[in-house]
C-alpha positions in Angstrom: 225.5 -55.2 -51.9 225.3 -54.1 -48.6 229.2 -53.5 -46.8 230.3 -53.4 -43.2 229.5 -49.4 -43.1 225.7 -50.2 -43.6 225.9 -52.7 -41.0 227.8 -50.1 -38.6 225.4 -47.6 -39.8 222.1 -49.6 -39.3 223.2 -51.2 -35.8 224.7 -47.5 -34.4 228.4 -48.7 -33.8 231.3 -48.1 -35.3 233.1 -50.6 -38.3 235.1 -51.7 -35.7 233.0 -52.6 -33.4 231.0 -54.5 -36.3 234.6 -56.9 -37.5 235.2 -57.4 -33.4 230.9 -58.7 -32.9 231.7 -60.9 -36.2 234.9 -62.2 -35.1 233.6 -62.9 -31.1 235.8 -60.6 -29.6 234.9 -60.6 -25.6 234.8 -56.8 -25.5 231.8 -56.6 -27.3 228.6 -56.1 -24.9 226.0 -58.4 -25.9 223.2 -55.6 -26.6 226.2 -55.0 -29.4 226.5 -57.7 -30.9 222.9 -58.6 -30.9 222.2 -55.3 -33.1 225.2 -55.9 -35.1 223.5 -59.8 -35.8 220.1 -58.0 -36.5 221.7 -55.8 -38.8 223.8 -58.7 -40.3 220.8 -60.5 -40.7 218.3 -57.8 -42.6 221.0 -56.1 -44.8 222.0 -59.9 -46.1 225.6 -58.8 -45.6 228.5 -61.5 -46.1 231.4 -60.6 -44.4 235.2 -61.0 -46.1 233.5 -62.8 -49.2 235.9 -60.2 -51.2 238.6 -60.0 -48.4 239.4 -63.5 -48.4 240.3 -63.7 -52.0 243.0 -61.0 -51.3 244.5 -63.3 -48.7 248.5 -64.0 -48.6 248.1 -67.6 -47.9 247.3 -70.5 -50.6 244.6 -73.0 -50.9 245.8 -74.3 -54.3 242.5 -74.2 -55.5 240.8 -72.6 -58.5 236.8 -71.9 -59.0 235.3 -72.2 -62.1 231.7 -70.9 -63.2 230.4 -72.4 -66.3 227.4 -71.0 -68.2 225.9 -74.5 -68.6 227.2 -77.8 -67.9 224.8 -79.5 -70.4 226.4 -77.8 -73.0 229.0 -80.3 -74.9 231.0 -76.9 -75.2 231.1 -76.0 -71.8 231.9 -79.6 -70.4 234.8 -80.1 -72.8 236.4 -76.5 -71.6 235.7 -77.6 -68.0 237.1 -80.9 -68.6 240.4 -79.3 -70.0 240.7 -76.5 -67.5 240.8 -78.9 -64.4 243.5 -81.0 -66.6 245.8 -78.0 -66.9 245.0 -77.1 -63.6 246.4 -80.6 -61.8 249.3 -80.4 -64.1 249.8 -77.4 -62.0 249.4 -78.1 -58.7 246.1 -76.9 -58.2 242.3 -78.5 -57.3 239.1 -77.5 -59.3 235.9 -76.2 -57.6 233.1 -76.1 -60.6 229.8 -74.1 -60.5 227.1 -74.3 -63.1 225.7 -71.1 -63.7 222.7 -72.4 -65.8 222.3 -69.5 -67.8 221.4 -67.9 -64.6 222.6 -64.5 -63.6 221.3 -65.2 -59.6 223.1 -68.8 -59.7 226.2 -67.5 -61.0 226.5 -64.9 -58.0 225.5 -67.9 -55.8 228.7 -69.7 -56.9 231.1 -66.8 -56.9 230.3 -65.8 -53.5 230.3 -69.6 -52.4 233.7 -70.4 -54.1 235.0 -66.9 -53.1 233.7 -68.0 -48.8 235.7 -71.4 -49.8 239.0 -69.2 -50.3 239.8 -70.0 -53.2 243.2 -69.0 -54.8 241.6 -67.8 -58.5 238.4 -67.8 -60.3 238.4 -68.8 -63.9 234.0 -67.9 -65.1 232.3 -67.3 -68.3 229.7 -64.4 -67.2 226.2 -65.2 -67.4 225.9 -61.5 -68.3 226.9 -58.0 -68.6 228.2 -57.7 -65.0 226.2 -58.7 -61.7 227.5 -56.2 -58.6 229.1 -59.6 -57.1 231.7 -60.3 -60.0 232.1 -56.6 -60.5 233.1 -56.3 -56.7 235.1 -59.0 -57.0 237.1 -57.8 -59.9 237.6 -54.3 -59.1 238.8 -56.0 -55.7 241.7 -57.4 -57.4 240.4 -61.1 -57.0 243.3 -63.2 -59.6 240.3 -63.7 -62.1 240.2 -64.8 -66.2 237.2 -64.4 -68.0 236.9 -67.5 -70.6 235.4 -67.5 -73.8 232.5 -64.6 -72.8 233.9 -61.1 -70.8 232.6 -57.9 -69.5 233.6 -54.9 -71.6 235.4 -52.2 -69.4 236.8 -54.6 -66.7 240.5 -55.1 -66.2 240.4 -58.7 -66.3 242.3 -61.1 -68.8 240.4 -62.4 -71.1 240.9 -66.0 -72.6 238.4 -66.8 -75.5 238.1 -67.5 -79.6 237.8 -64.7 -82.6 234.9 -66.4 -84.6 234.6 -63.4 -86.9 236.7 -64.9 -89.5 234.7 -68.3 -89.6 231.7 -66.4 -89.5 232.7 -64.6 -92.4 233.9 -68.1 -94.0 230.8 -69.9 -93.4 228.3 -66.8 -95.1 231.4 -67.4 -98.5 230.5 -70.7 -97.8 226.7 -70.4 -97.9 226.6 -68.1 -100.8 228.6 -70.2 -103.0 226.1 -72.9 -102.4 223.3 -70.0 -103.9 221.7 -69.5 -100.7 220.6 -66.0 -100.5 217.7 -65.8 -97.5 219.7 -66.7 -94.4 218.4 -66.3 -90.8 220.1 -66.5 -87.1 219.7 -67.4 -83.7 220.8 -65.4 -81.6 222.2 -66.0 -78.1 221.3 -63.4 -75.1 222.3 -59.6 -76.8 223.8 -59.3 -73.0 226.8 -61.9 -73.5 229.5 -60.6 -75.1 229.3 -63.7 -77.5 225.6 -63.3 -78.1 225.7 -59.6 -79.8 229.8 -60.7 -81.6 228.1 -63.6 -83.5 224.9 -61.9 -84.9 227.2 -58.7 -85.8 229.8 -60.9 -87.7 226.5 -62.7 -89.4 225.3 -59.3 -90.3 228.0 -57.9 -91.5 229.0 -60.9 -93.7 225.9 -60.6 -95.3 226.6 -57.1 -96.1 229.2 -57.8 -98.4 227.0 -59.9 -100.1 224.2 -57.2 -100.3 221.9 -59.4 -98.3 220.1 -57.9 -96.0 219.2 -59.5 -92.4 215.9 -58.7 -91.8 214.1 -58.8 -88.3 211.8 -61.3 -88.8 215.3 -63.6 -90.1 216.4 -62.8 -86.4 215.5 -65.3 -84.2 216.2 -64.6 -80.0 217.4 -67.0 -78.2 219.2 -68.2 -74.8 222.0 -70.6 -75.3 219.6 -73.3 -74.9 217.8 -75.8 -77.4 214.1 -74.6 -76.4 215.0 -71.2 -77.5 216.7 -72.5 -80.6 213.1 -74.9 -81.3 210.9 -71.8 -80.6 212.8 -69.5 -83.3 213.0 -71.9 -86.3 209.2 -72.8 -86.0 208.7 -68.9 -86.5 211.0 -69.0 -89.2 208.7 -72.1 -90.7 205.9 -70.1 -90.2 207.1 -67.0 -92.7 205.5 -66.2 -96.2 209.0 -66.8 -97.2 211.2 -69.2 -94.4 214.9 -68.9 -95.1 217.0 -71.3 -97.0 219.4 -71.6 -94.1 219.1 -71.3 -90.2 222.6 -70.2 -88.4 222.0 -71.1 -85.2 224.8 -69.3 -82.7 225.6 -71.8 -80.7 225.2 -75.7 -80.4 222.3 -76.6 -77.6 220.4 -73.5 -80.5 220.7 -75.7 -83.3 219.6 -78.7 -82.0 216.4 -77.5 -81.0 216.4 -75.5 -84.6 217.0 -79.5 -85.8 213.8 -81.0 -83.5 211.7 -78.2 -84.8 212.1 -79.1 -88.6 211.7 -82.6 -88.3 208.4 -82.4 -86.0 207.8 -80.3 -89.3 208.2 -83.5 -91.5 210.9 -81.3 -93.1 214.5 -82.6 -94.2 217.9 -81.3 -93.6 218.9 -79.5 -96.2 216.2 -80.9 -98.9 213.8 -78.4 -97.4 216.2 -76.2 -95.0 219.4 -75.8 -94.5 221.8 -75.5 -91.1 224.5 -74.5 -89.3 225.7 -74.2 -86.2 228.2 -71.9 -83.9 230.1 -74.2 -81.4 231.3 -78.0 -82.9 230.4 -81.2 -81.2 231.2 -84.7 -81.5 227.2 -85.1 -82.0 227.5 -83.1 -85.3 228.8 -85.7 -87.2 226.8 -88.6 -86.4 223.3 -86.5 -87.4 221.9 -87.2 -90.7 223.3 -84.8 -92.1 226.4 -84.3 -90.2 226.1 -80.4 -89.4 228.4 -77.7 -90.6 229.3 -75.7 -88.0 232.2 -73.2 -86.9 234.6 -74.7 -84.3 236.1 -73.5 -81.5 240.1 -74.8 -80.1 238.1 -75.6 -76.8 240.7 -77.4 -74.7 243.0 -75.2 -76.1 241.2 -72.4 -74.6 241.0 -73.9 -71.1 244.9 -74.4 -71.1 245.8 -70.8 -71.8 242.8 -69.9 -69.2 244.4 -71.6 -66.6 247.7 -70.4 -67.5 246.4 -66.9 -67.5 245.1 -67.4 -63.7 248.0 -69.1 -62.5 250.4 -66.3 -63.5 248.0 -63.7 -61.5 248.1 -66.0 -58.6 251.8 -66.0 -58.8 252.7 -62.7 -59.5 253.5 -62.5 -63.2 251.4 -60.3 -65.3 249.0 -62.4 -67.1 248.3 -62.3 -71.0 244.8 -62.1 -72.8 244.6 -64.5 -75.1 242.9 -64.5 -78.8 242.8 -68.2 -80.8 241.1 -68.9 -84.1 238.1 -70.9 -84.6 237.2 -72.7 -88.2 234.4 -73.6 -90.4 233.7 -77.0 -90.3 232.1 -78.2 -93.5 229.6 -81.2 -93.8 226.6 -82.0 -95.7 223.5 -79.7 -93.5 223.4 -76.4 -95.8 223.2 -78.9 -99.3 227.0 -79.7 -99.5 228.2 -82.4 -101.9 229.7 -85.5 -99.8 233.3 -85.4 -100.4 234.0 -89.1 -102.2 235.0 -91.4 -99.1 234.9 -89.3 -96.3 232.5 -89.0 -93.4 231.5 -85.6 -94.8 233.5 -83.6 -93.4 236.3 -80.7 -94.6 237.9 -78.4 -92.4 238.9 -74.4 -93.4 241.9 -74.2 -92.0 242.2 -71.9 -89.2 243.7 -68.3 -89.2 247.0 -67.9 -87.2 246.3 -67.4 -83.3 246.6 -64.0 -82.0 248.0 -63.3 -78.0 247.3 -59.6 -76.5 249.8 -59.0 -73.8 247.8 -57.0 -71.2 
């Protein structure tokens, strides 16, 4: 990104002269401030979209940047993150990054522009220049549930290692032995934690995860159809299909019934990321929950005591196997389907 040196540099004035042009101070001479425009203009530069977030004065406002609203996960951790966040005072500004690196800057800069007071986002990736900027800048910032390695940031989000771990027990106990994954995006933090705990899990088992049981995906449910019709496709297709996350699975689901296959009479699955939806599917789907609302409490906590001088905490909560009837579970006699692992006792971080 360019900063106001370039501009000084590529208009032939000095830094100073550049804030004064910006700022319409009368003792700039117009040929000045026309080449400081230009300049401006060609380098894309966006003056105090940094500066302003180290401001002494309050908007009571936080931003948040979502990965994707359509995600049930995502709307529920939105919805509880603006509910903590009036408790305390403050306004919500949301941005939907789509899965989009580009429209995640978009919002950062624009909620950073609106001044806001701290920026609560769940990066899109490994680290766009714009958040990095921002960050190192000492904008009050949490990163929820996903985080950039290497950045001094709190981070608010769930250890599903465990329930990972519980749900391959799970699946081996049931005698399932060729088990597959979606993936999310290897660049989220969450993408790559999921398919290592899946991995490893297996390993203790002694099964193997080959590459043609690894399916790539994006977060979202086309990705999730596209993978489990190449697992269909195999000499051999797995017993089970992991998908790590929930938009994943439901495409993984679309794609074995345009099959004419059943759930789990011809293939089993599970999911990464509970939703209400899961239990009204026939099968209800097992899947590995996350304490969502939770997490968007102890987010907005985090910020809140940056914004106000205390030293925030990083904060590690437990998610849970969620067992129904998807992988070839028995129905539990009058119930819905559904048993819950209990979780593991929350761990906090102090930073």
């Amino acid at each position: 990104m360019a900063g106001i040196k370039d501009v000084a540099a590529a208009a032939g004035v000095s830094v100073a002269t550049v804030s004064r042009a910006l700022n319409g101070h009368p003792s700039v001479s117009p040929g000045a401030r026309a080449r400081v425009l230009a300049a401006v203009e060609t380098l894309d530069y966006r003056p105090n979209t940094v500066a302003r977030s180290l401001r002494t004065d309050r908007t009571r406002t936080l931003g948040l940047v979502i990965s994707d609203v359509l995600n049930p996960y995502f709307t529920e951790l939105a919805r509880s993150v603006e509910e903590e966040a009036r408790a305390r005072g403050y306004s919500v500004i949301f941005g939907n990054a789509d899965e989009r690196p580009a429209v995640q800057d978009h919002h950062v800069r624009t909620l950073l522009d609106r001044r806001i007071d701290g920026l609560l986002m769940s990066p899109t990736d490994g680290g766009s220049p714009l958040t990095l900027e921002a960050a190192r800048a000492g904008t009050p910032m949490v990163f929820v549930d996903r985080w950039i390695p290497g950045l001094d940031v709190p981070v608010v989000r769930a250890d599903g290692r465990a329930a990972v771990r519980d749900l391959v027990a799970h699946l081996y106990g049931l005698g399932h032995r060729r088990l597959a994954v979606i993936a999310g995006p290897a660049t989220t933090t969450t993408g790559s934690e999921r398919v290592a705990a899946f991995r490893e899990s297996l390993g203790a088992y002694g099964i193997a995860l080959p590459d043609a049981y690894i399916g790539q995906g994006d977060f979202q449910a086309e990705s999730g159809r596209r993978a489990t019709e190449a697992f269909l496709s195999l000499p051999e297709p797995p017993e089970v299909v992991f998908a790590a996350d929930n938009l994943m699975a439901l495409g993984a689901l679309d794609a074995i019934r345009a099959r004419g296959l059943r759930v789990p009479r011809d293939i089993g699955l599970a999911a990464f990321d509970d939703i209400p939806w899961f239990v009204h599917t026939d099968p209800p789907i097992t899947a590995v929950a996350q304490p969502t609302a939770e997490l968007g409490r102890a987010a907005v906590r985090a910020v809140t005591d940056r914004i106000e001088g205390r030293v925030p905490e990083s904060v590690t909560l437990a998610a849970r196997l969620v067992v129904r009837r998807s992988c070839g579970e028995p129905a539990p006699a009058g119930s819905a389907g559904e048993t819950a692992r209990p979780a593991s006792p929350a761990g906090r971080s102090r930073r």
